[in-house]
C-alpha positions in Angstrom: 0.0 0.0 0.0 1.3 3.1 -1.2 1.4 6.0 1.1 2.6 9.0 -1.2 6.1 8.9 0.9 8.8 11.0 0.9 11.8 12.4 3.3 12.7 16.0 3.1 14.2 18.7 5.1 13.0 17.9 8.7 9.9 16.0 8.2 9.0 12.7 6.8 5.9 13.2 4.5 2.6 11.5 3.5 -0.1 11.5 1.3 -3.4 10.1 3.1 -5.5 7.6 1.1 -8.3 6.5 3.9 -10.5 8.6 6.2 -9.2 8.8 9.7 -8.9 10.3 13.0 -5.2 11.4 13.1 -3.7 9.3 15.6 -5.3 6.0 14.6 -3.6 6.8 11.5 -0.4 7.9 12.8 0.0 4.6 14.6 -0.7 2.5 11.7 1.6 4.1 9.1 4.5 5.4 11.6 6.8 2.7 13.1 6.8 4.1 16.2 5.3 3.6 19.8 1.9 4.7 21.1 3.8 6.9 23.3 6.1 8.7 20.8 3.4 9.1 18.9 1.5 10.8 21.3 5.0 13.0 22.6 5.0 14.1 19.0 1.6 15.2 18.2 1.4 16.8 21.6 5.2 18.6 20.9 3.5 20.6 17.6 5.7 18.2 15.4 2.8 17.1 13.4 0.9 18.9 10.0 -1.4 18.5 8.3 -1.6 20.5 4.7 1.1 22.2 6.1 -0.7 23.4 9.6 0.3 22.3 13.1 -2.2 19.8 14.3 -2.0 18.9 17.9 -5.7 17.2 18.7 -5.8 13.6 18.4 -8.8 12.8 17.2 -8.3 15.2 14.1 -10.2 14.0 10.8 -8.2 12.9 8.2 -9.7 12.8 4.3 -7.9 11.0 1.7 -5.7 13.7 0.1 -4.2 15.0 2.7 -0.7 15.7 3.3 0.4 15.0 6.5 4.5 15.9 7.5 5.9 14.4 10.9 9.1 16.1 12.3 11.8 14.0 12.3 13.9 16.4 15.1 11.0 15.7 17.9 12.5 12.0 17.9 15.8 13.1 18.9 14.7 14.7 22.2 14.0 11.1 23.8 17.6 11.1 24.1 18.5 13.8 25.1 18.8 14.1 28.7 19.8 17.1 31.2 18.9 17.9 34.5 18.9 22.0 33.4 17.6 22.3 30.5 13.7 20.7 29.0 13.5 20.8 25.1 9.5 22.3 24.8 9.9 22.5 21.1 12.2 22.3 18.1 12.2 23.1 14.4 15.0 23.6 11.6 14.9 27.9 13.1 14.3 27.6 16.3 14.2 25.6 19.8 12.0 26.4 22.8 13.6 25.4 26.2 12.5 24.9 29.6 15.6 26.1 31.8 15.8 25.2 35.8 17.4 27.6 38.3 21.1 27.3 38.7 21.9 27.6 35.1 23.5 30.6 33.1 20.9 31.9 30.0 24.4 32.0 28.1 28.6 31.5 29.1 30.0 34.4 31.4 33.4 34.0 32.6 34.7 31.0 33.6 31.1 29.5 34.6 31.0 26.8 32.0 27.4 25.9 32.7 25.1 27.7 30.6 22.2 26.0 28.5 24.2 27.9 25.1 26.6 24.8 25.4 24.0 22.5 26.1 22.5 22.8 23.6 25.4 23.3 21.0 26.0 19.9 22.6 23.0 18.0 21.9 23.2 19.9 18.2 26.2 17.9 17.9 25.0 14.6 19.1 22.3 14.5 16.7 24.2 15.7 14.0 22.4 19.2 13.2 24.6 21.3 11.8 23.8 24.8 13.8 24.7 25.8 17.4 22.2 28.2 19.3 22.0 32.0 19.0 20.8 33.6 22.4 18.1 36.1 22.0 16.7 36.9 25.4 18.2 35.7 29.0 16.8 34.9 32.0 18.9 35.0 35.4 20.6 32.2 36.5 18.5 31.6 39.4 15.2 32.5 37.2 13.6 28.9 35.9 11.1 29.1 32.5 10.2 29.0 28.8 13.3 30.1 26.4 13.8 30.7 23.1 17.1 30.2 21.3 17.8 30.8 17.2 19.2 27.8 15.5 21.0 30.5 12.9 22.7 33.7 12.9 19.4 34.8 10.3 16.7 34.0 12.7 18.7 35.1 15.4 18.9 38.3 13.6 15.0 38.4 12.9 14.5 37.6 16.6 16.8 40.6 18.3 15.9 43.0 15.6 11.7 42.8 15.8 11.9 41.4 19.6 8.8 43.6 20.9 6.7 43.0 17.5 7.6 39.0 17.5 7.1 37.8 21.2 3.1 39.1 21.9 2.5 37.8 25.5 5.1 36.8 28.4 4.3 36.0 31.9 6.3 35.6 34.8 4.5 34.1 38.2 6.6 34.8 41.5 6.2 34.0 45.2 7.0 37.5 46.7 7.5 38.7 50.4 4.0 39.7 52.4 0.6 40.7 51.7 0.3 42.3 48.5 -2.7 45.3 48.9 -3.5 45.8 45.0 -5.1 43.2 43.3 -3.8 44.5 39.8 -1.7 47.5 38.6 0.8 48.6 36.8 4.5 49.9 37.8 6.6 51.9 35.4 9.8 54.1 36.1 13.0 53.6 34.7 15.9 51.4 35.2 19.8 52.0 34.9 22.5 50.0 36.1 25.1 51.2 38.4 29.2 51.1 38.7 28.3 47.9 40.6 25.8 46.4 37.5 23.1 46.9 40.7 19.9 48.1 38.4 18.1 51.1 40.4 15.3 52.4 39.7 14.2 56.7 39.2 10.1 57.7 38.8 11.6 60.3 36.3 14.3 60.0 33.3 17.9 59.5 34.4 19.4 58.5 31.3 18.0 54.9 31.6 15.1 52.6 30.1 12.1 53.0 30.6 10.8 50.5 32.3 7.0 48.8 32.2 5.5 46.0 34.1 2.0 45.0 34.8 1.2 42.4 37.9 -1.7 40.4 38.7 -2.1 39.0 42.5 -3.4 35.1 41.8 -3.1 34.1 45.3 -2.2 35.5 48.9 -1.2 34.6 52.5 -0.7 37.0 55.7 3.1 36.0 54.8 3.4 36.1 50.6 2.0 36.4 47.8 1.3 34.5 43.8 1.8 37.3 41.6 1.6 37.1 37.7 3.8 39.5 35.4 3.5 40.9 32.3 6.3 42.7 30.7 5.6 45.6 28.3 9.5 46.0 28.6 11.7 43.7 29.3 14.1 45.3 30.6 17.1 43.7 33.0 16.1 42.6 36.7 13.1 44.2 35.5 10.5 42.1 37.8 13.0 41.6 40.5 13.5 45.4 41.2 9.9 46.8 40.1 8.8 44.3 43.3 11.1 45.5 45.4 10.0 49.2 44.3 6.4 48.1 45.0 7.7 46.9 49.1 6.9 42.8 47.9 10.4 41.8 46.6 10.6 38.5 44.9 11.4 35.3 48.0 14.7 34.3 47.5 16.8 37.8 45.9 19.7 38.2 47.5 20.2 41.2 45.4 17.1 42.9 46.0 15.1 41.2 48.4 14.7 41.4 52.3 16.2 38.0 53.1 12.5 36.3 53.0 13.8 33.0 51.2 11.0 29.7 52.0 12.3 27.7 49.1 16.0 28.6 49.0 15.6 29.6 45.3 14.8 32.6 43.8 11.0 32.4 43.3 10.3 33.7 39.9 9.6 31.3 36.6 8.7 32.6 33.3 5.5 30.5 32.7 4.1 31.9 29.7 6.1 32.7 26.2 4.3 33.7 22.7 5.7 34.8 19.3 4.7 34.8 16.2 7.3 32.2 14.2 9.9 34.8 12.7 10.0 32.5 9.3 6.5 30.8 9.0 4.6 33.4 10.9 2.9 30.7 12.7 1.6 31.7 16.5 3.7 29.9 18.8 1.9 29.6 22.3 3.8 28.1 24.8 3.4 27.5 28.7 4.6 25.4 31.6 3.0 24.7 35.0 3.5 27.3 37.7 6.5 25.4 40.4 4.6 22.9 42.5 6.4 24.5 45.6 5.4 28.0 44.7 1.4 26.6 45.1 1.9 24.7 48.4 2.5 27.8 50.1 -0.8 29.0 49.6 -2.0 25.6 50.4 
């Protein structure tokens, strides 16, 4: 039985002869397990007719071209306690990062997910190495994107703020926030020390734009969501500070309230718009279990 096969670029493709919901058919013409199957269709690294098709139970008619990514398979093996892949194409790779790991290399700190990620590049023989566009502290966990050339990378940094529509940041900060929702805005400039401070007025630096949204509260902390307008450096960690609720766990700009010994900010939610395809990328990851049992 003929399936209209071909192998090109990153995806193996198919033509569909018989009406069927997606993953029956997936399962009979792939040679791969239930589970992988699943991994893939629920990792965005099936089409159909060229569209991303994540629900399982999606109609196919005879006709249809269906294209499976052959890079989603390589993420079974790859393995590191830092860094989550959430998403991969031939541009672009979408990372979970956990606290305790450099965005990029500084220094002499050779742990940084840059190289480990150049290092599973290598072990499954792409021929790219990743391009940082945005960072997140070291002891920040949460949704990255990293370019897989210099001409995404490019497209990325230059159209940042048109490209990337909605990111969220959830943090556990110190006391009893009094607003339920607002916004904070000054701006932010570095001093001799790299310290970011902030001013209510223009001193030469960035302006600086944050929005927060209280999910959850205890006499003692408080969930809070963010939303950046500007993402600006130690943005979040100093506008809480600013607002008298600095984020648990900031040695740099907190009040030594630290329940989790970590520094209790995650970057939950990331969208873009695909800088090549256009496609809406919507991404998001569970807010830390730990964060939630203290407002158990």
């Amino acid at each position: 039985m003929n399936t209209g096969y071909n192998r090109e670029g990153d995806y193996d493709h198919f033509t569909v002869e018989e009406q069927a919901p997606l993953l029956e058919w997936l399962l009979a013409h792939l040679s791969m397990s239930r589970n992988k199957v699943k991994d893939t269709l629920q990792g965005r690294g099936i089409k159909v007719d060229g569209k991303t098709v994540s629900q399982f139970d999606f109609l196919l008619q005879p006709g249809m071209k269906v294209a499976v990514s052959k890079t989603k398979r390589n993420q079974r093996s790859f393995k590191s306690r830092y860094v989550k892949i959430v998403y991969e194409d031939r541009w672009l790779i979408v990372i979970e990062k956990n606290i305790g790991i450099l965005s990029m290399a500084a220094g002499h700190s050779s742990l940084n997910v840059k190289s480990v990620l150049d290092d599973y590049f290598k072990k499954t023989r792409q021929k790219c190495t990743a391009h940082v566009v945005h960072r997140l502290d070291r002891d920040t966990s949460g949704l990255m994107v990293y370019a897989k050339d210099i001409d995404t990378e490019q497209i990325l940094e230059h159209n940042w703020h048109q490209i990337v529509y909605d990111r969220r940041y959830v943090a556990v900060v110190s006391g009893e926030m009094e607003q339920d929702e607002g916004t904070i805005q000054n701006w932010l400039k570095d001093n001799k020390a790299y310290v970011t401070y902030s001013s209510p007025v223009d001193n030469g630096g960035k302006l600086a734009i944050t929005h927060f949204h209280v999910l959850d509260r205890t006499t003692e902390h408080s969930l809070v969501e963010y939303k950046l307008e500007t993402g600006r450096k130690n943005q979040i960690r100093v506008h809480s500070a600013d607002m008298g609720h600095p984020v648990c766990g900031d040695t740099k700009y907190g009040n030594g309230d630290d329940p989790l010994h970590r520094l209790c900010l995650h970057a939950w939610l990331l969208c873009f718009s695909h800088p090549i395809t256009g496609e809406a990328m919507e991404f998001e990851t569970p807010i830390p279990t730990a964060f939630k049992q203290l407002f158990k």
